[in-house]
N, C-alpha and C positions, 0 to 999 in steps of 0.2 A: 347523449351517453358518452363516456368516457373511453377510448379503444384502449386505453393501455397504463395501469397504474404500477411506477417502479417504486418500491416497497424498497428503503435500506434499514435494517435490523437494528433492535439497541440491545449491545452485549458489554457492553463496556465494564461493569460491576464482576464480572464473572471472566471477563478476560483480566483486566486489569487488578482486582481484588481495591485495595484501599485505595490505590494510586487515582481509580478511576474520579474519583469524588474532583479532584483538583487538580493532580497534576497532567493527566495525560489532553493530547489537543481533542477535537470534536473539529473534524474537517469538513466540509463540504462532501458531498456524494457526488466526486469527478462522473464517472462511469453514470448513474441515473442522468446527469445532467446533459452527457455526452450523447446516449441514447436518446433523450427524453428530446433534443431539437433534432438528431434525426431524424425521429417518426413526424416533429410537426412540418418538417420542411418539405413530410410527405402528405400533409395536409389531415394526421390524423391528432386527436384530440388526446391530450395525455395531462396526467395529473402525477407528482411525486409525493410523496408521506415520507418526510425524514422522522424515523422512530427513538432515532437516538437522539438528535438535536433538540428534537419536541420533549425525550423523555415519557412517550407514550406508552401507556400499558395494554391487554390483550385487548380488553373489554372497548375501551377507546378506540382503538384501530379496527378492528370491528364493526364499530356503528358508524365511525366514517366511512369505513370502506360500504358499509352499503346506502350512504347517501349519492356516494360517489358512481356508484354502482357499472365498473370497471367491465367489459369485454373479456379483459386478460389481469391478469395480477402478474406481477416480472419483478421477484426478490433480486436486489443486484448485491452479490456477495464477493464484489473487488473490497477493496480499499485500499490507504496511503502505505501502508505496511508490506513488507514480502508476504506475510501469512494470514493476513487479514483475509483472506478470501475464505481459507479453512476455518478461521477458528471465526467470524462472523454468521457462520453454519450455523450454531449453537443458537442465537439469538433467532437466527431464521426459520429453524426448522422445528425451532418451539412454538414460533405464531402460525407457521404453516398445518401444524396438528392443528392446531385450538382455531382455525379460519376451516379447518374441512368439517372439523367437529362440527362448527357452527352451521354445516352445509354454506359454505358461500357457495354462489350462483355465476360459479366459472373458473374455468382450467387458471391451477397455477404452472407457472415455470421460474425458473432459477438460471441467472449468466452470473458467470464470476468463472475467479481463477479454481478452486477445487471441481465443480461439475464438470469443467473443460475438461481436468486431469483424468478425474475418477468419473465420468458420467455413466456407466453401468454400475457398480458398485455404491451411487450415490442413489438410484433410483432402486435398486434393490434392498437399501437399507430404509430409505425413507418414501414410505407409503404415503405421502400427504404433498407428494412433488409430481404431478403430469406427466411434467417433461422437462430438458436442461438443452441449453445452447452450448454448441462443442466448440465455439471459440469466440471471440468479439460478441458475434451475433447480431449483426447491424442486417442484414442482405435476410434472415431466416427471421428475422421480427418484423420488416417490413411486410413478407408475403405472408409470414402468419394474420397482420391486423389488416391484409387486404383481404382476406377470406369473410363470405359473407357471414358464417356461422364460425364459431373458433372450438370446436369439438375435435377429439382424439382422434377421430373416423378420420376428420376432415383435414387432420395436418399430417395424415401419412406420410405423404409423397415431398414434403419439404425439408429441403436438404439442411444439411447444418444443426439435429436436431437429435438427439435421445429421446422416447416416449416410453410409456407402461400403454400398452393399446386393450383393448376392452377384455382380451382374454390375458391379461396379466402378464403377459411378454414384451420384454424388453427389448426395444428396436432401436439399431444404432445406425440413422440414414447415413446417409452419403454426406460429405462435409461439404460446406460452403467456402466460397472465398472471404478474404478478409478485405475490408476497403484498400484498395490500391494506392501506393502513394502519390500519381495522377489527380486521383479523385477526393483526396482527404478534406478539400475547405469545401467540397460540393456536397457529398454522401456525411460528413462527420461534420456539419456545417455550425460548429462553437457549441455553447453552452446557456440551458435554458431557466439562466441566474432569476428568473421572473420567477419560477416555480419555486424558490427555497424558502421556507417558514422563516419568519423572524417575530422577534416580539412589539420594538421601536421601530426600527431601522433595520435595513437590508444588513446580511451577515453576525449580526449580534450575537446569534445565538452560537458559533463558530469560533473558537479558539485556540492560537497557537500551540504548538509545546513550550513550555516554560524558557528553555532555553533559546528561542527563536524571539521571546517578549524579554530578553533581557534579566531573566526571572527575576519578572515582575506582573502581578496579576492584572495590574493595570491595561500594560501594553498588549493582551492578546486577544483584544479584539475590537472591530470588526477584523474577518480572517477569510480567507479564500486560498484556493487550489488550482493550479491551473496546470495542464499540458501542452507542451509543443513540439510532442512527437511520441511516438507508440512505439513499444519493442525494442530489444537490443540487442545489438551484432555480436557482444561478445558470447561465451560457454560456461560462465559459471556453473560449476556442478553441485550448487548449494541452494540455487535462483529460481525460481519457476517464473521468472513476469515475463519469458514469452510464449507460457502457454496461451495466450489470446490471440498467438497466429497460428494454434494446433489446423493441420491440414489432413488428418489422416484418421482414422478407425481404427487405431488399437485401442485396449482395454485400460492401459497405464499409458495416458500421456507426459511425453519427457518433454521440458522448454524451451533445453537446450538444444535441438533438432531440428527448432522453429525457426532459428535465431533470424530475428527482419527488424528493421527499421521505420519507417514511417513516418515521414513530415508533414505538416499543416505550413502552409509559404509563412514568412516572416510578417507579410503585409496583412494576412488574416489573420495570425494569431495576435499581431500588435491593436485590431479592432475590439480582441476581448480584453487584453489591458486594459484598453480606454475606456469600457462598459465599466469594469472595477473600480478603477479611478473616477470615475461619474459616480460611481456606490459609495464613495469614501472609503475605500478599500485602498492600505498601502501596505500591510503587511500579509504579503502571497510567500507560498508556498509552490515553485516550480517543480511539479511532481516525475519529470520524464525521468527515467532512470539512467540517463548516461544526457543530458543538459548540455554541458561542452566538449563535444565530441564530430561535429559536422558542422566548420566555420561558413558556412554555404547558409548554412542556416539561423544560427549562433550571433554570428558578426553585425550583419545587416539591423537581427532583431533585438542586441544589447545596443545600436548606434542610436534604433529608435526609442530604446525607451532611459537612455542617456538623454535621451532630447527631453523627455517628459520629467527629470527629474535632477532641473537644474537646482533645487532648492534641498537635493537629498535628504525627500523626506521617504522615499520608499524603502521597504524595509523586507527585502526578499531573503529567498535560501533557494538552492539548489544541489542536484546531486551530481559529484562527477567522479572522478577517476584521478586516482594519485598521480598516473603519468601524462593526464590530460591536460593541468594544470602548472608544466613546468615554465613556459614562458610567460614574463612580464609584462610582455604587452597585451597578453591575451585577460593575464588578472588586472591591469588597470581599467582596461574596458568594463571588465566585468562588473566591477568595484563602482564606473562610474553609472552603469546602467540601476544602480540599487541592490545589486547584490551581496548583498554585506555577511553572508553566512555562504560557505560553500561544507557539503556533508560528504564526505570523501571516503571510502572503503577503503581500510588499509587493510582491516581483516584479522595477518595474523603479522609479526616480528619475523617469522621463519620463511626462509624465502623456496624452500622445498614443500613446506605446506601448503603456498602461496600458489606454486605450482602443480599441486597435489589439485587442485579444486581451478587449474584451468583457468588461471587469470592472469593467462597469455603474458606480456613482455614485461608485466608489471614488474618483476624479478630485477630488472636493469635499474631500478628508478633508487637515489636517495632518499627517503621519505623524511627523513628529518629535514633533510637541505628543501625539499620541496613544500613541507608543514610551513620555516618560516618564512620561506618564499610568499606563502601567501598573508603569514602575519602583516608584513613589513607592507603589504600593499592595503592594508588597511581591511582585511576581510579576515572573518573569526572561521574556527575550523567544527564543525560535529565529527570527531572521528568515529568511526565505526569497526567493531571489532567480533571476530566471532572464535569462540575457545571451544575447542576440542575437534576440527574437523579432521580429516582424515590424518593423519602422519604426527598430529599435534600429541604431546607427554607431556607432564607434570611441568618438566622445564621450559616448552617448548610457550605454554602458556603464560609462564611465569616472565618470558623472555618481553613477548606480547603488551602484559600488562605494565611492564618497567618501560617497554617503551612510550608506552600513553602518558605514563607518567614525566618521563622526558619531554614529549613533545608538549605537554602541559595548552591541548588547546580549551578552547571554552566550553565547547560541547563533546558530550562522552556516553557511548553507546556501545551497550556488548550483548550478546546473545548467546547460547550454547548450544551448538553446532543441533538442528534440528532436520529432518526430511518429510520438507516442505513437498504436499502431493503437488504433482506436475515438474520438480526438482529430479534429475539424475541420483543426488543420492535417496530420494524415496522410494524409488524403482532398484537400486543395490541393495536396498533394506529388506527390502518384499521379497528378493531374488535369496538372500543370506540368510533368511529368519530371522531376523533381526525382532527383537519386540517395540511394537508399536504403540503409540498413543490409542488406547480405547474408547475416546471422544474426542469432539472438537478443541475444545479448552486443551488436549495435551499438545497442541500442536503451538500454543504462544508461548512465548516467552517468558510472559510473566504470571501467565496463573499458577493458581496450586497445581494444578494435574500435568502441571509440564513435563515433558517428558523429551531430552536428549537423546539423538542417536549416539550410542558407544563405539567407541573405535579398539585398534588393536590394543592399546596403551592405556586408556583409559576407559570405566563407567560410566553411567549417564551422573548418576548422581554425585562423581567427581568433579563430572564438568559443569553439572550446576551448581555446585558450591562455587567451585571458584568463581562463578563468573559471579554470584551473588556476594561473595566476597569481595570480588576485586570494584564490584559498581561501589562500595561502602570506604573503600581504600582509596579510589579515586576521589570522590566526591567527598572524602573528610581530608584529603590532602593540603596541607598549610599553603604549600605554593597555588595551588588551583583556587581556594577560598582563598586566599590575598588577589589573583588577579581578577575574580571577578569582583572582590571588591571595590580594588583601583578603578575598573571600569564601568561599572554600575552601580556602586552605592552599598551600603549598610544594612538593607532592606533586601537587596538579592543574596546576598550573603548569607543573611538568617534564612532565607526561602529554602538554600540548598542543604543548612544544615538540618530543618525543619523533614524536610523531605527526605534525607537517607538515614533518619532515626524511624520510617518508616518501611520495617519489613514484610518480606514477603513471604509465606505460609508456601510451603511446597511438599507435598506429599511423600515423594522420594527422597527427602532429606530427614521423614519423620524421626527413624531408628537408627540416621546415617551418624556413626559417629566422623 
C-alpha cells in the first residue's frame, strides 16, 4: 500500500485562458517532489500523479487513484509562480469534490502557500478538504503517515495542522517547526525525479517559458526546477513565499512576519544537478526567490557547476534583486556557471512606490546602469514589473512602462498589483473592505476573473488595462522585435508577434471603456 499520494492539480486552461495551449511553461511539481523524498528517506512508500503534465481528467485520476490505493491523498498547491498556490485551488478543489463524491477510501489534505495563509476560511469554504498543513508541513506529514490508522479522531493531537473533526469544528492545532537550516540536506533530503511521468524520456513532458527557450518551441524541453534554498529575508508587502515558514495561529497569515532563509549546502545541492545532467536535462529553472543573495552559498555552488559546463551548454535562469547584481565579478561567475538569464524585480520606475511595498535599499540602486551591467556580461534580463501598487497613478505607471522600454531587455513581465492571501497587502484589503476576488481564478494574473487590488489613484480595472496594454506595447516594440531577432533568428521573432496578437478576455474590462 501506498502511505502517501501528492496529487498536483491541472488548471492551466482556466488560469491561463488561450495562452495555456502553448505558451505558458509546465514545471515540474518542486514541492511534491521535495516532500515526496522526504517521507521516503522516512522509509514510507509514496507515489506522485502530475495532473497537469499527464493532462489528466476526473475519471482518470480516479481509477488510478484506486489502483494506487493511497493511505493519504496530499494535494500540493505551491507552484513556480507568486500566486500559483491560490489560483492552482481551482483545479484542486474541483477533483477534491468529484474524489469525495466518488467516496474515496481516505482523508484528503492540502499543503501549499493559500491553506498556510487562509487555513480556517479554506476549510470552511471547502467541504471536500479533511485537513491543511500550516506551513511547509515536512515534520506534521511525517507523524501523520506514522500513525497506524490516518482518521480525523487519530490526527488530533498533531501539530502543524487545521482539521474539520467529526462534529464539523474547525481545529487550528498548535504549529510545528519548519525544517531548520542545520538540518536541510538530512530532513529535505533532494528530490524524488524517479517519480515524474514522462512519455520517452525523463522531463519531456515539462517545458520552459517561451522566453527562457529562446522563443523557440524547440528549445523548451527536457525542463526541470530546482531549489537551493527556502524563504526570504526580505518584507515585500506584495509577496507571500514566506508563508511556508508561518509559525503562528492566527486566522490571516502575513509572509512577511516569517521572513527566514534556508539553505541546502552547496555540495548537496550540486548532487541534484548532476542527477539532471545524467537526465539530459540542461535547461533548469533555479526557482529560490532571492538566488544571489548569500555568497556563502552562491559562490562555491556557481564554481561547481562552472566546472560542469565547460562546453556552455547549460542553459539556466534565476531570480535575484536589482541591487544584488551590481558587481562584475559576481555576474561573470554567474554567466560562467550556465546562467544565462537572470529575472530581476524592478517592479515599479518610482522610487517612493518602490518604497511604498518595502523593497528596502533598492531606492539607492541605478537600474539602467545595472540592466546593462548585466547585458555586457553576456546574460539576458526577464524584467519584472508590477502596475498599480500602492502610491502608483496613471503617470507613475506610465513612468514604469517607458522604462522597460528603455532598458529594452529580452524578457518582459508585468502583473497588476493583486493581494496575494498570506501577502501584507491581502490582510490591508480585508482590514479596508476592499473588494475581493470571488474565486480562485480572480487571484491570476491572467485569467478572465482577475481581479486588482485598487489603490487611492487608481481602479482595478485601470490597472488592468494598462498593464494589458502595456504587455502588447512592449512586445510589438520595433527595437525589442529587432533584438530578439539579431539574437535568435526569424522564427523567434514571428513566435512573439504570433503571440501578443493573442488577447486576453478579462471580465472587468467587459463595459470598461
Amino acid at each position: 500500500m501506498t502511505d502517501v499520494l501528492f496529487l498536483n492539480p491541472n488548471t492551466s486552461e482556466k488560469i491561463y485562458q488561450s495562452l495555456s495551449t502553448k505558451y505558458t511553461a509546465i514545471e515540474p511539481p518542486t514541492w511534491s517532489l521535495l516532500l515526496a523524498k522526504s517521507c521516503m528517506s522516512k522509509g514510507f512508500k509514496v507515489q506522485i500523479m502530475d495532473c497537469n503534465a499527464e493532462n489528466l481528467n476526473h475519471e482518470e485520476i480516479y481509477e488510478r487513484i484506486k489502483k494506487i490505493n493511497p493511505r493519504l491523498v496530499c494535494f500540493v498547491v505551491y507552484g513556480q509562480n507568486v500566486n500559483a498556490g491560490t489560483t492552482s485551488m481551482t483545479g484542486s478543489t474541483l477533483l477534491s469534490k468529484y474524489l469525495k463524491e466518488k467516496k474515496i477510501d481516505c482523508l484528503v489534505s492540502y499543503v501549499g502557500s493559500h491553506v498556510q495563509a487562509l487555513p480556517i476560511e479554506t476549510l470552511k469554504n471547502e467541504k471536500s478538504i479533511d485537513f491543511v498543513f500550516t506551513n511547509e508541513g515536512v515534520y506534521a506529514l511525517w507523524n501523520i503517515l506514522g500513525l497506524k490508522k490516518i482518521t480525523l479522531e487519530n490526527i488530533k493531537d498533531i501539530r502543524g495542522i487545521a482539521y474539520r473533526n467529526l462534529k464539523n469544528n474547525i481545529i487550528f492545532n498548535k504549529t510545528e517547526i519548519v525544517v531548520p537550516n542545520d538540518k536541510m540536506d538530512e530532513h529535505l533530503p533532494g528530490y524524488a525525479w524517479e517519480l515524474l511521468p514522462y512519455k520517452k524520456k525523463p522531463f519531456d513532458l515539462y517545458r520552459s517559458p517561451m522566453w527562457h527557450a529562446e522563443y523557440l518551441d524547440d528549445n523548451r524541453s527536457p525542463y526541470a526546477a530546482i531549489q537551493t534554498s527556502l524563504g526570504c529575508q526580505f518584507k515585500c508587502s506584495f509577496c507571500m513565499i514566506n508563508i511556508i515558514n508561518r509559525n503562528n495561529n492566527e486566522e490571516i497569515g502575513v509572509a512577511n512576519t516569517y521572513s527566514n532563509m534556508r539553505y541546502w549546502s552547496p555540495e548537496f545541492i550540486i548532487k541534484e544537478f548532476d542527477k539532471l545532467l545524467n537526465y539530459g536535462v540542461k535547461t533548469i529553472k533555479i526557482t529560490d526567490e532571492m538566488f544571489l543573495l548569500n555568497p556563502k552559498y552562491y559562490r562555491p555552488l556557481c564554481q561547481m557547476l562552472a566546472d560542469r559546463n565547460k562546453d556552455d551548454s547549460l542553459k539556466m535562469w534565476a531570480y535575484s534583486r536589482i541591487d544584488t547584481v551590481k558587481r562584475k565579478e559576481i555576474l561573470k561567475l554567474v554567466r560562467k556557471a550556465g546562467i544565462k538569464w537572470l529575472a530581476l524585480g524592478i517592479e515599479s520606475a518610482d522610487k517612493n512606490v518602490r518604497l511604498e511595498v518595502s523593497k528596502g535599499k533598492f531606492e539607492d540602486v541605478d537600474v539602467s546602469k545595472v540592466i546593462q551591467q548585466v547585458h555586457e556580461s553576456d546574460i539576458e534580463v526577464m524584467g519584472n514589473y508590477i502596475f498599480g501598487l500602492p502610491g502608483d497613478t496613471k503617470e507613475s505607471m506610465k513612468k514604469t512602462l517607458d522604462l522597460s522600454i528603455e532598458l529594452n531587455t529580452m524578457g518582459w513581465n508585468a502583473h497588476a498589483s493583486t493581494p496575494l492571501p498570506g501577502s501584507e497587502l491581502y490582510k490591508i484589503a480585508v482590514e479596508k473592505g476592499y473588494e475581493l476576488p470571488n474565486n480562485y481564478e480572480g487571484y491570476s494574473f491572467h485569467s478572465y476573473d482577475a481581479l486588482p487590488l485598487p489603490n487611492e489613484n487608481l481602479s482595478a480595472a485601470e490597472m488592468l488595462k494598462f498593464r494589458d496594454d502595456a504587455f502588447n506595447i512592449y512586445h510589438s516594440n520595433k527595437k525589442f522585435i529587432d533584438k530578439v531577432f539579431k539574437k535568435y533568428g526569424k522564427k523567434a521573432a514571428e513566435n512573439i508577434k504570433v503571440m501578443t496578437k493573442l488577447k486576453l478576455k478579462r471580465k472587468i474590462l467587459e463595459n470598461f471603456n
